[in-house]
PDB file of N, CA, C and O in Angstrom:
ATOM      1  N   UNK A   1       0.833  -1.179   0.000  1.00  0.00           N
ATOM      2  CA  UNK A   1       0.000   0.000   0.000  1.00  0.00           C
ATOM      3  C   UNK A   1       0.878   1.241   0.000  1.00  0.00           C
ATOM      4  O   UNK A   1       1.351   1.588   1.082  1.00  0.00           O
ATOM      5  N   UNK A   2       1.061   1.721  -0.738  1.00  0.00           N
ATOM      6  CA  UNK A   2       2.035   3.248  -1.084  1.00  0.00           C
ATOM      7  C   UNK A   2       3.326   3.046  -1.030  1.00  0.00           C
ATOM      8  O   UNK A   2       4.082   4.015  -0.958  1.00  0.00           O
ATOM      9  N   UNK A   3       3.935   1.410  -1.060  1.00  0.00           N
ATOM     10  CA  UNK A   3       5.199   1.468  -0.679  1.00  0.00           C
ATOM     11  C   UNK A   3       6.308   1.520  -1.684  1.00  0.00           C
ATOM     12  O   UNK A   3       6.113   1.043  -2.802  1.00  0.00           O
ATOM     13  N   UNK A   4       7.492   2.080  -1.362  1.00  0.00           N
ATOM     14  CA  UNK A   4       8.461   2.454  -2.171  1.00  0.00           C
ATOM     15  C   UNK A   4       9.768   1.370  -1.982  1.00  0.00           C
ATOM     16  O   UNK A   4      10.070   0.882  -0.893  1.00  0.00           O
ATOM     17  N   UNK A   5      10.539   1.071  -3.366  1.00  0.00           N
ATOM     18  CA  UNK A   5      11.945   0.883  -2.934  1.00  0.00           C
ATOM     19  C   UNK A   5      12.912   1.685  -3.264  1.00  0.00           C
ATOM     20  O   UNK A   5      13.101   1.541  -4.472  1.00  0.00           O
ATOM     21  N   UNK A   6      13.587   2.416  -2.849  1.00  0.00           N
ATOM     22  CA  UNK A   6      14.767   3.449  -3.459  1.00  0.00           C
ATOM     23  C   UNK A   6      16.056   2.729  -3.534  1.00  0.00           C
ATOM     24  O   UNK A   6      16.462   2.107  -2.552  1.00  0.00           O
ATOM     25  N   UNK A   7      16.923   2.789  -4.970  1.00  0.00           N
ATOM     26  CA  UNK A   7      18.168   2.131  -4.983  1.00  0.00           C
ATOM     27  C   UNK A   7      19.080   2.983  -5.361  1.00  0.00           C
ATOM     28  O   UNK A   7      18.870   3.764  -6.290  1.00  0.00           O
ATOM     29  N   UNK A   8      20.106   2.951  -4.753  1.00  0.00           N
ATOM     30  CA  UNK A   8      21.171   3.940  -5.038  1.00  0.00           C
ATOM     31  C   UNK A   8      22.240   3.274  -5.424  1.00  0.00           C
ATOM     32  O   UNK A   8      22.669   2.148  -5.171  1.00  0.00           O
ATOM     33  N   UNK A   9      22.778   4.586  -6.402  1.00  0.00           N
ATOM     34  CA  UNK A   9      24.174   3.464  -7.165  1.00  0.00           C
ATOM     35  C   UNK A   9      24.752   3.144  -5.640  1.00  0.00           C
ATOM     36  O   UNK A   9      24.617   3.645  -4.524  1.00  0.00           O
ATOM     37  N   UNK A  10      25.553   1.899  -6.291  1.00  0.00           N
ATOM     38  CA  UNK A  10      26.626   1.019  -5.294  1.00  0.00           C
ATOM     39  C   UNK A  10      27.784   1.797  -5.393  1.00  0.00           C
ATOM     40  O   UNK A  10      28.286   2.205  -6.440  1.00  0.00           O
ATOM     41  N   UNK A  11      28.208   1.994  -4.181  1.00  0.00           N
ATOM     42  CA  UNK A  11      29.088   2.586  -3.412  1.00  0.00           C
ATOM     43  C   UNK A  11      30.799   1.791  -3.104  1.00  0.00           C
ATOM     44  O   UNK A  11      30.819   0.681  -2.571  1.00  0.00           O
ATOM     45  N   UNK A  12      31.735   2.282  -3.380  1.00  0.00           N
ATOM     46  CA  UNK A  12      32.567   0.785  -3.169  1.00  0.00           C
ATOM     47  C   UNK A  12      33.466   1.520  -2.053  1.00  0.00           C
ATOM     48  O   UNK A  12      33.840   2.693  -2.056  1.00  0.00           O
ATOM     49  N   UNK A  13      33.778   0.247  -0.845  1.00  0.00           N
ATOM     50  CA  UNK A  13      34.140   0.639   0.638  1.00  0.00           C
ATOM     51  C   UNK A  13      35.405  -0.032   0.396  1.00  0.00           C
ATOM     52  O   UNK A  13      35.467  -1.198   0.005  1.00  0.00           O
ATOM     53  N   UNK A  14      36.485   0.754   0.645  1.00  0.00           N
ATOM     54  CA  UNK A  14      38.019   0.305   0.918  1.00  0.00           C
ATOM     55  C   UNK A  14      38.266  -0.705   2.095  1.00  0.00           C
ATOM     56  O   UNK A  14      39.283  -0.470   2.747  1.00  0.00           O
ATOM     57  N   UNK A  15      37.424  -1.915   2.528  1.00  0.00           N
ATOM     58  CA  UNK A  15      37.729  -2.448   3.842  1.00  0.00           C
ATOM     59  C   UNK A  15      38.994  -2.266   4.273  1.00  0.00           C
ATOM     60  O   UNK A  15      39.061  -1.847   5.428  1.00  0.00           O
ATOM     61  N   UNK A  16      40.133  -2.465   3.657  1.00  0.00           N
ATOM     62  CA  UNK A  16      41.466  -2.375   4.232  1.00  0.00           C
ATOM     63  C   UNK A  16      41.482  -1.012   4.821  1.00  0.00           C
ATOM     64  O   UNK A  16      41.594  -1.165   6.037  1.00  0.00           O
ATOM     65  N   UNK A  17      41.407   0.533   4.460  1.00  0.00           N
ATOM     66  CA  UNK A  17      41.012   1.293   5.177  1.00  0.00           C
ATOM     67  C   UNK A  17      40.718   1.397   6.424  1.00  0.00           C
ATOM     68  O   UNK A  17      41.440   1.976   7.236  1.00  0.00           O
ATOM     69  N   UNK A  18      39.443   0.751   6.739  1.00  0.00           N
ATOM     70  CA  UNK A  18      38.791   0.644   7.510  1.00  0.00           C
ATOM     71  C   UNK A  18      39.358  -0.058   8.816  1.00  0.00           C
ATOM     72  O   UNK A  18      39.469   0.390   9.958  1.00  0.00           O
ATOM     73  N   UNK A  19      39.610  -1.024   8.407  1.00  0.00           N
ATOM     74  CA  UNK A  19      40.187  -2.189   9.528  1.00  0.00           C
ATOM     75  C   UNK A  19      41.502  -1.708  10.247  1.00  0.00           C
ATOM     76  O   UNK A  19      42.209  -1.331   9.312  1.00  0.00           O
ATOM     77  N   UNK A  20      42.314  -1.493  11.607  1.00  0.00           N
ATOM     78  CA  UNK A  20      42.971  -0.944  11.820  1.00  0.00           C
ATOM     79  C   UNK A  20      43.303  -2.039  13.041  1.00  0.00           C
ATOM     80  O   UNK A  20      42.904  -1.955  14.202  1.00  0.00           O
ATOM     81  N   UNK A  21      43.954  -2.853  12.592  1.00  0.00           N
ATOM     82  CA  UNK A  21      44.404  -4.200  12.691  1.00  0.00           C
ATOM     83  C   UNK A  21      45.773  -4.181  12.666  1.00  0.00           C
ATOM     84  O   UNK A  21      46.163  -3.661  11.621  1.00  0.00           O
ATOM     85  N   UNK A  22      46.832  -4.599  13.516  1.00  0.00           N
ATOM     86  CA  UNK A  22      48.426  -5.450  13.332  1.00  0.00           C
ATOM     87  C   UNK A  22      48.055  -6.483  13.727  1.00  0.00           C
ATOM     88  O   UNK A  22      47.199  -6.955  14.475  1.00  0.00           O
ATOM     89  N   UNK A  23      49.282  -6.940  12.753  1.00  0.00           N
ATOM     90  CA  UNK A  23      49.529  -8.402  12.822  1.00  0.00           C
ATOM     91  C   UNK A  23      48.644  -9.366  11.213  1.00  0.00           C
ATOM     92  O   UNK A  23      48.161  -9.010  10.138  1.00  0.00           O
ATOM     93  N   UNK A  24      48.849 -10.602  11.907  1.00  0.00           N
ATOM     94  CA  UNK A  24      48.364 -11.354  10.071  1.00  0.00           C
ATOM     95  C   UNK A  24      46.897 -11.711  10.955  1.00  0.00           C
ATOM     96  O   UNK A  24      46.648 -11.631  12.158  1.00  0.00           O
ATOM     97  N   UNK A  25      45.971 -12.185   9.646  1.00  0.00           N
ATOM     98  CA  UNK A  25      44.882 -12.462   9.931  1.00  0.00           C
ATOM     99  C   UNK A  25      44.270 -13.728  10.628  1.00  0.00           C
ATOM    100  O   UNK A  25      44.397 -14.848  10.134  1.00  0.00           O
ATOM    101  N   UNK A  26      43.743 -13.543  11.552  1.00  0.00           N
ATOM    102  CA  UNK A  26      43.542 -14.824  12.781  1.00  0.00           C
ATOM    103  C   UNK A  26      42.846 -15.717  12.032  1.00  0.00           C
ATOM    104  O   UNK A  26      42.991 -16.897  12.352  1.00  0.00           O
ATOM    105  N   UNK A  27      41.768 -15.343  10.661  1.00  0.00           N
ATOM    106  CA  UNK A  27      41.102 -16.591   9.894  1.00  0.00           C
ATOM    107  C   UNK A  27      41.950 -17.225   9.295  1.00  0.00           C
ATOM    108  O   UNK A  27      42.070 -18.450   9.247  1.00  0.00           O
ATOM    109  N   UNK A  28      42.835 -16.113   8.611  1.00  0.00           N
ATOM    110  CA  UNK A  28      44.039 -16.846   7.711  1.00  0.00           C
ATOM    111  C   UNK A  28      44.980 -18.055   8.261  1.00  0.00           C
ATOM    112  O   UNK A  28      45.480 -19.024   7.690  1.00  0.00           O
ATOM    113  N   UNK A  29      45.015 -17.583   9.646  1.00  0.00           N
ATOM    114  CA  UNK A  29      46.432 -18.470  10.200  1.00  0.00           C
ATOM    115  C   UNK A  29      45.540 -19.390  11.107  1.00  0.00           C
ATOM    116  O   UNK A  29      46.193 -20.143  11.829  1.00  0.00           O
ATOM    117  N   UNK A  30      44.157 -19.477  11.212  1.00  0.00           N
ATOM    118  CA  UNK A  30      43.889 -20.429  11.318  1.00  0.00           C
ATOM    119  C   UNK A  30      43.209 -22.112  10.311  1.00  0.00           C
ATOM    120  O   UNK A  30      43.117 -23.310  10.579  1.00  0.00           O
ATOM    121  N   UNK A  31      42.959 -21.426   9.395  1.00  0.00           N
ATOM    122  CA  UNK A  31      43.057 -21.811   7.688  1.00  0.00           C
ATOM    123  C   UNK A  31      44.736 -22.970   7.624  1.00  0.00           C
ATOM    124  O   UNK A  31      45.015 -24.162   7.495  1.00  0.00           O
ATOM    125  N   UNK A  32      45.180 -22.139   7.742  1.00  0.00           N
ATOM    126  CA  UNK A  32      46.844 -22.278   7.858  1.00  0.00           C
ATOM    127  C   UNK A  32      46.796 -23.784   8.893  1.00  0.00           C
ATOM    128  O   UNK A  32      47.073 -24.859   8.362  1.00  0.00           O
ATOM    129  N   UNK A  33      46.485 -23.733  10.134  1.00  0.00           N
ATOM    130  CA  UNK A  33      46.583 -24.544  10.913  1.00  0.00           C
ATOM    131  C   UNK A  33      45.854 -25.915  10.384  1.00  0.00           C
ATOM    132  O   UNK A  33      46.375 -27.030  10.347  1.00  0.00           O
ATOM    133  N   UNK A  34      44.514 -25.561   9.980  1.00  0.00           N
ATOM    134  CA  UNK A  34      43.735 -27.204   9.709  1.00  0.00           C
ATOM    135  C   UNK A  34      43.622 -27.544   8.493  1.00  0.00           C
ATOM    136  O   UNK A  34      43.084 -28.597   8.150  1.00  0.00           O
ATOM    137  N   UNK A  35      44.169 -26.602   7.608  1.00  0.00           N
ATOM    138  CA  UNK A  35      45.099 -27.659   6.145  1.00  0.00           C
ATOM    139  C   UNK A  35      45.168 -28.304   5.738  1.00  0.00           C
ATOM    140  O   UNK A  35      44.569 -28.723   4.749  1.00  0.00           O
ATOM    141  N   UNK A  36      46.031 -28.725   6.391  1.00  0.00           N
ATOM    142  CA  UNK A  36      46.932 -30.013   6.274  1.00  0.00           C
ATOM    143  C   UNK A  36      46.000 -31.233   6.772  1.00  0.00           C
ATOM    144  O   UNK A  36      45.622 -32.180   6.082  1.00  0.00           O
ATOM    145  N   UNK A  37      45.716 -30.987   8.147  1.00  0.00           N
ATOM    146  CA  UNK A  37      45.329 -31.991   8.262  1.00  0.00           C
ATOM    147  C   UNK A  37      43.671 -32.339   7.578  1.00  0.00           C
ATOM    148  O   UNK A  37      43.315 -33.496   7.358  1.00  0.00           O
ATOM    149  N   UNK A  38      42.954 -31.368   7.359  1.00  0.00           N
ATOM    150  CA  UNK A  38      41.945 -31.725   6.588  1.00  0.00           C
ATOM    151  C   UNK A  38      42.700 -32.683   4.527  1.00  0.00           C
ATOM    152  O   UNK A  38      42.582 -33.749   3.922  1.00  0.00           O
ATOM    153  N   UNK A  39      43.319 -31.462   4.368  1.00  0.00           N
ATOM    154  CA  UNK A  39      43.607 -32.803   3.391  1.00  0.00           C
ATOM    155  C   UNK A  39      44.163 -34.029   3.491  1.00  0.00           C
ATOM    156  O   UNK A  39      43.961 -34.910   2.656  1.00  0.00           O
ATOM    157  N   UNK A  40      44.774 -34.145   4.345  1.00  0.00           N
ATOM    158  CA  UNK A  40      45.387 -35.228   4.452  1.00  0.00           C
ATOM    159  C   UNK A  40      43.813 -36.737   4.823  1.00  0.00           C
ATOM    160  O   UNK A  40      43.717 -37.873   4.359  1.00  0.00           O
ATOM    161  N   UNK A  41      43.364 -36.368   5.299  1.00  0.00           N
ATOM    162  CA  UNK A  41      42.048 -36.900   6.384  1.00  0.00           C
ATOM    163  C   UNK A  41      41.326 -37.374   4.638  1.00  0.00           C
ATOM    164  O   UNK A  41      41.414 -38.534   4.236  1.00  0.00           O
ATOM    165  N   UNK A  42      40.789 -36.480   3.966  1.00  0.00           N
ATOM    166  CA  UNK A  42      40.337 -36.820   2.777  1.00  0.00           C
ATOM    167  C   UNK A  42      41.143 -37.288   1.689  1.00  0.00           C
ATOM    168  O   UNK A  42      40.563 -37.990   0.862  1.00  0.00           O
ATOM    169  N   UNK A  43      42.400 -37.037   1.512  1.00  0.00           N
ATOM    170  CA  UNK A  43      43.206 -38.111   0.846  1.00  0.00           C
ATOM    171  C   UNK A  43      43.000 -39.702   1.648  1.00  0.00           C
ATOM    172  O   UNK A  43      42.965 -40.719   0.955  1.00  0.00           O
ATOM    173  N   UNK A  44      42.939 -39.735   2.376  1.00  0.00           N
ATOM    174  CA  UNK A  44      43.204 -41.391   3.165  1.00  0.00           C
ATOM    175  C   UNK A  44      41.791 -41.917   2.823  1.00  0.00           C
ATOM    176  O   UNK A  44      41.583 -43.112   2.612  1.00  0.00           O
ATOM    177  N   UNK A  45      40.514 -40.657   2.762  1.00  0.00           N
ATOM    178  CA  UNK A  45      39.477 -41.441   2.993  1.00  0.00           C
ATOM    179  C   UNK A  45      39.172 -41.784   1.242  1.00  0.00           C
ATOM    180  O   UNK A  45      38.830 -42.889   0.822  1.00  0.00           O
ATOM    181  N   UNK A  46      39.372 -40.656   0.458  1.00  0.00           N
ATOM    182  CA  UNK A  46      39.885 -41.024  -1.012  1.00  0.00           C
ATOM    183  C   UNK A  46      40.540 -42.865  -1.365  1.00  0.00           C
ATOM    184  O   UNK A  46      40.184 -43.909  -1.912  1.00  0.00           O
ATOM    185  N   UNK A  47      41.393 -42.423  -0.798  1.00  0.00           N
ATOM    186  CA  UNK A  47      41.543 -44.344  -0.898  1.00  0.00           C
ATOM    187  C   UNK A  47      41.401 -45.475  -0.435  1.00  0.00           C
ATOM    188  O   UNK A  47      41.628 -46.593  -0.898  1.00  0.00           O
ATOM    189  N   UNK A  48      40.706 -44.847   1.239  1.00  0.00           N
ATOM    190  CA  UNK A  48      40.212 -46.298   1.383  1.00  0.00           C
ATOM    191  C   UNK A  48      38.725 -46.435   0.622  1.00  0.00           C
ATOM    192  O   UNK A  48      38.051 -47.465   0.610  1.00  0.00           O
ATOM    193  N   UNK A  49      38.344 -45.093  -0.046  1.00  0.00           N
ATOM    194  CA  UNK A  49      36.790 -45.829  -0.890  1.00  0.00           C
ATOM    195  C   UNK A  49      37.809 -46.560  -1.458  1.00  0.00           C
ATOM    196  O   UNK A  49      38.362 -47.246  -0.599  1.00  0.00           O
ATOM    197  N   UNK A  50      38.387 -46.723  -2.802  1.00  0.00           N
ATOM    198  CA  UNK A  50      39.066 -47.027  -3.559  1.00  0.00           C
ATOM    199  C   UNK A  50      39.192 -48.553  -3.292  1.00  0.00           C
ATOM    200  O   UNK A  50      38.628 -49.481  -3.872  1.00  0.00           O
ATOM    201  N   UNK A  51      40.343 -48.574  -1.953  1.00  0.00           N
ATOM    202  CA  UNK A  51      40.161 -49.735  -1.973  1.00  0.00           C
ATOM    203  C   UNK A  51      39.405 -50.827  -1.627  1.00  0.00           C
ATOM    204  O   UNK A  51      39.726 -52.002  -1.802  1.00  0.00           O
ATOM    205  N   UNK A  52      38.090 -50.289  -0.985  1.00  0.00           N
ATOM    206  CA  UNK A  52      36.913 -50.936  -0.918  1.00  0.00           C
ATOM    207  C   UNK A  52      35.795 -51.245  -2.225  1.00  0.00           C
ATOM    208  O   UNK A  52      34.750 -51.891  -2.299  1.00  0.00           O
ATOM    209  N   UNK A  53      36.293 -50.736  -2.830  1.00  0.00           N
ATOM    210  CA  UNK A  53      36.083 -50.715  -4.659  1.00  0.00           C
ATOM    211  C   UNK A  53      36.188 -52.415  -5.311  1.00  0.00           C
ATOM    212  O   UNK A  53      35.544 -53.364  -5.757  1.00  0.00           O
ATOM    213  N   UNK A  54      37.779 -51.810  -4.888  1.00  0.00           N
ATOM    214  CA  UNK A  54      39.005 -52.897  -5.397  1.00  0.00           C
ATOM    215  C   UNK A  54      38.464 -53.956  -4.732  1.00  0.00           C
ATOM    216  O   UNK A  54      37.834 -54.677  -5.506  1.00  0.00           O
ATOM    217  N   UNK A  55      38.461 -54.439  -3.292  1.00  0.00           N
ATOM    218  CA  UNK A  55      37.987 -55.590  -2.399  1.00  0.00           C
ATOM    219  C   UNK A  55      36.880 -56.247  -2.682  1.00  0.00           C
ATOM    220  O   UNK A  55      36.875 -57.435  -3.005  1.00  0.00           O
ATOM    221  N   UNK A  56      35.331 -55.158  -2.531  1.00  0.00           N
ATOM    222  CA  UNK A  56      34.198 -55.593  -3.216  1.00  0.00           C
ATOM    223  C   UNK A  56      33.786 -54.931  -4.634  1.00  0.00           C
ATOM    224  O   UNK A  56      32.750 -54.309  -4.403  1.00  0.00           O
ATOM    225  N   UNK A  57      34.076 -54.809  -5.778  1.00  0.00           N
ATOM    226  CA  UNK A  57      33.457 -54.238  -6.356  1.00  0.00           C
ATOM    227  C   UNK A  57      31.703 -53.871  -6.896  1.00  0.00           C
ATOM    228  O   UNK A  57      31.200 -53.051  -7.664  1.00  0.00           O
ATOM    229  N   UNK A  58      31.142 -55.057  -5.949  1.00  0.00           N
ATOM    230  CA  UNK A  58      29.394 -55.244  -6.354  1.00  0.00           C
ATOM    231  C   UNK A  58      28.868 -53.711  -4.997  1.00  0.00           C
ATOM    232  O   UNK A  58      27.680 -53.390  -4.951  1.00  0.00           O
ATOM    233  N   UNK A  59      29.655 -53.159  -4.294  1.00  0.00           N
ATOM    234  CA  UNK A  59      29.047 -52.184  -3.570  1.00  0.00           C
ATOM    235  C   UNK A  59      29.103 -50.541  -4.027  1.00  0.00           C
ATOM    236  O   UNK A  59      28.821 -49.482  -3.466  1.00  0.00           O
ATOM    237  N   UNK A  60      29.648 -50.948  -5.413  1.00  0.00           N
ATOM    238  CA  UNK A  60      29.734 -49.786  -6.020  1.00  0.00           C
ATOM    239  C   UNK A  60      28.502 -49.174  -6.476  1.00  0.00           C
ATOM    240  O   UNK A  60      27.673 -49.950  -6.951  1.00  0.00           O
ATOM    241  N   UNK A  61      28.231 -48.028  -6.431  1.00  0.00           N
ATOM    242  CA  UNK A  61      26.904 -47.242  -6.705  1.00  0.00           C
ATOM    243  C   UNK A  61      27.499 -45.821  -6.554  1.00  0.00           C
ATOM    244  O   UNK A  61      28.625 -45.449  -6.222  1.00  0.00           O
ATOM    245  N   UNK A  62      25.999 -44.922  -7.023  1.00  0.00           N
ATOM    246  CA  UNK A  62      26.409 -43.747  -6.759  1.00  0.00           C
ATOM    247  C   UNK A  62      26.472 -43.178  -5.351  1.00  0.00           C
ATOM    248  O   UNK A  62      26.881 -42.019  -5.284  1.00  0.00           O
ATOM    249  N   UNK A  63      26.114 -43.831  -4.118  1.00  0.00           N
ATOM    250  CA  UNK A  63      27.022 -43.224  -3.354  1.00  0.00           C
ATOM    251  C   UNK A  63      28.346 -43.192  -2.861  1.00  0.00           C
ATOM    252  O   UNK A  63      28.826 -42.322  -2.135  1.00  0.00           O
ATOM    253  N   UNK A  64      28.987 -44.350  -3.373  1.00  0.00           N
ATOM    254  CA  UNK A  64      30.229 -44.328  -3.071  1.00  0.00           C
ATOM    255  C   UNK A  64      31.304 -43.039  -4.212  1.00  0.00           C
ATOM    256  O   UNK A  64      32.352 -42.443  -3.962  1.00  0.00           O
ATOM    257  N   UNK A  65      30.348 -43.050  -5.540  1.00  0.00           N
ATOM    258  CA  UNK A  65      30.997 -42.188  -6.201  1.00  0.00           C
ATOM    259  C   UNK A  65      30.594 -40.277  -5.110  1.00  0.00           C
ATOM    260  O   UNK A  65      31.283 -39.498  -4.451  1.00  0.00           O
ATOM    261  N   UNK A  66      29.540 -40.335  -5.411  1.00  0.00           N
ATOM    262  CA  UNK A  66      29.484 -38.869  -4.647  1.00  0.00           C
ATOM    263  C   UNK A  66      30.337 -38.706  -3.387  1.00  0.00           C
ATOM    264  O   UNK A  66      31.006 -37.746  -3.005  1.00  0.00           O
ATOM    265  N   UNK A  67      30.161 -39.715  -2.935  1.00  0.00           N
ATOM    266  CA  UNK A  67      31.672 -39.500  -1.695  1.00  0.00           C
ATOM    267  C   UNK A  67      33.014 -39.418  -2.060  1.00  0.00           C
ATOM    268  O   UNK A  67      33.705 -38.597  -1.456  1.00  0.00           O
ATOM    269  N   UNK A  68      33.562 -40.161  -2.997  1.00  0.00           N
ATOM    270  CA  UNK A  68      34.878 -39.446  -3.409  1.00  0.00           C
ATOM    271  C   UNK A  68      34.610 -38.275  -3.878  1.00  0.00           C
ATOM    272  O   UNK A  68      35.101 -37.384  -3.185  1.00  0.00           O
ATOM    273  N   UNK A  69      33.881 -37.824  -5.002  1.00  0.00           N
ATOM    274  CA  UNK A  69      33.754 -36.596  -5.573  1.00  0.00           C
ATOM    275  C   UNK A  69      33.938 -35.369  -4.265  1.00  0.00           C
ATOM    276  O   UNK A  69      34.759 -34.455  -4.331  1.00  0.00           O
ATOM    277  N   UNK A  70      33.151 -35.550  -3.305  1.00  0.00           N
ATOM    278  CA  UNK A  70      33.030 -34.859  -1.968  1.00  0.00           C
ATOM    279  C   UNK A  70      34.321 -34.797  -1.581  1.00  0.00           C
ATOM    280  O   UNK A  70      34.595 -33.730  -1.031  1.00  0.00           O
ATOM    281  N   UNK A  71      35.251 -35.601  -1.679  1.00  0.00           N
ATOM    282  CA  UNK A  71      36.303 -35.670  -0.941  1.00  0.00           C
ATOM    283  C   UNK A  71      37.711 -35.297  -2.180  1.00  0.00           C
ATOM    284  O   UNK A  71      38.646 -34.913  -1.476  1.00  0.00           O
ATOM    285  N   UNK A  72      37.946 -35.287  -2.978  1.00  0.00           N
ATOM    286  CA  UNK A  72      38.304 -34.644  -4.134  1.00  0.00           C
ATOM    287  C   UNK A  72      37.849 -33.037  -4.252  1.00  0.00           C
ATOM    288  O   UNK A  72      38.664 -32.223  -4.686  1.00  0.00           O
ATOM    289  N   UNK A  73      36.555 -32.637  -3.859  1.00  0.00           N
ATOM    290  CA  UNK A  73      36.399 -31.341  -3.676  1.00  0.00           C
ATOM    291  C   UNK A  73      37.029 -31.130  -2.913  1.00  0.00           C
ATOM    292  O   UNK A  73      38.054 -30.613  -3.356  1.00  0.00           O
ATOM    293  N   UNK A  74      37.037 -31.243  -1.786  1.00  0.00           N
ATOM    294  CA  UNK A  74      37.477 -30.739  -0.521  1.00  0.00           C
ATOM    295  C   UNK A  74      39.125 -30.674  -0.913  1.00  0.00           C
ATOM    296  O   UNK A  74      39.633 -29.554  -0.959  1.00  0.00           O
ATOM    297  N   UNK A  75      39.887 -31.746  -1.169  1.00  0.00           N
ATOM    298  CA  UNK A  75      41.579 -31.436  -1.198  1.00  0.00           C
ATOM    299  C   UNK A  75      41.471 -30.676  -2.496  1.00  0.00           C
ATOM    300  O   UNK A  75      42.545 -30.787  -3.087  1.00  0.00           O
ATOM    301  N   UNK A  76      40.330 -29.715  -3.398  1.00  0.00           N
ATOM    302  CA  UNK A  76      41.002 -29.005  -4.546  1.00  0.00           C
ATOM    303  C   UNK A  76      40.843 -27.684  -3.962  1.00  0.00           C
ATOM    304  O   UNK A  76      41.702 -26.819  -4.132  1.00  0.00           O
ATOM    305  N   UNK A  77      39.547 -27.439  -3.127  1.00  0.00           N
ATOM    306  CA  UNK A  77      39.408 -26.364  -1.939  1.00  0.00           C
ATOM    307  C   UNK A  77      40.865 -25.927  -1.644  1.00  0.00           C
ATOM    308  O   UNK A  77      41.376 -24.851  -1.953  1.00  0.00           O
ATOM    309  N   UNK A  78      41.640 -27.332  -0.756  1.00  0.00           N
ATOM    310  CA  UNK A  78      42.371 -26.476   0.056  1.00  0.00           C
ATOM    311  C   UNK A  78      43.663 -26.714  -0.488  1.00  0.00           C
ATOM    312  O   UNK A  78      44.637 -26.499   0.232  1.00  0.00           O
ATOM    313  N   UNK A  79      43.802 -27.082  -1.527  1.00  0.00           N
ATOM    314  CA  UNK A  79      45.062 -26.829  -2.165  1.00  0.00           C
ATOM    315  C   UNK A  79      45.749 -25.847  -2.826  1.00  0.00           C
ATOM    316  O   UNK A  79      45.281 -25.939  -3.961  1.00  0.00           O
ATOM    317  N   UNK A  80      46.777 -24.729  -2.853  1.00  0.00           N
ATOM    318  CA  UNK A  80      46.726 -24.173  -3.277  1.00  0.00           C
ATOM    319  C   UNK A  80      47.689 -23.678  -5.253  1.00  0.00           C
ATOM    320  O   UNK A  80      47.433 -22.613  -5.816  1.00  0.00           O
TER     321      UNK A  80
END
């Protein structure tokens, strides 16, 4: 009932500016910290589908594929 939307051009904000921060970034260096071990965790689980493949092959279906795929995402995520 009479209502309006007003849009105004987009505005662009210098965050670095803004932020008045020393030192490195606490997301970054914690990124940094679980890494490794996240890829590593999905490489292992990468092959033991694999070799549960190899062992039974009649349990193959698409969920065993979407789970590697899942896990192949994840180590291309954090690889750099």
């Amino acid at each position: 009932m009479g209502k309006e939307i007003w849009f105004s051009p987009s505005k662009k904000i210098e965050s670095r500016k803004e932020i008045k921060s020393e030192g490195n970034n606490p997301v970054h260096e914690s990124l940094v910290l679980v890494k490794d071990p996240i890829v590593d965790f999905n490489k292992n689980a990468l092959i033991y589908t694999g070799l549960s493949l190899v062992a039974a092959p009649q349990i193959y279906d698409g969920a065993v594929l979407n789970t590697a795929l899942q896990r192949v995402g994840v180590i291309a995520i954090f690889m750099d």
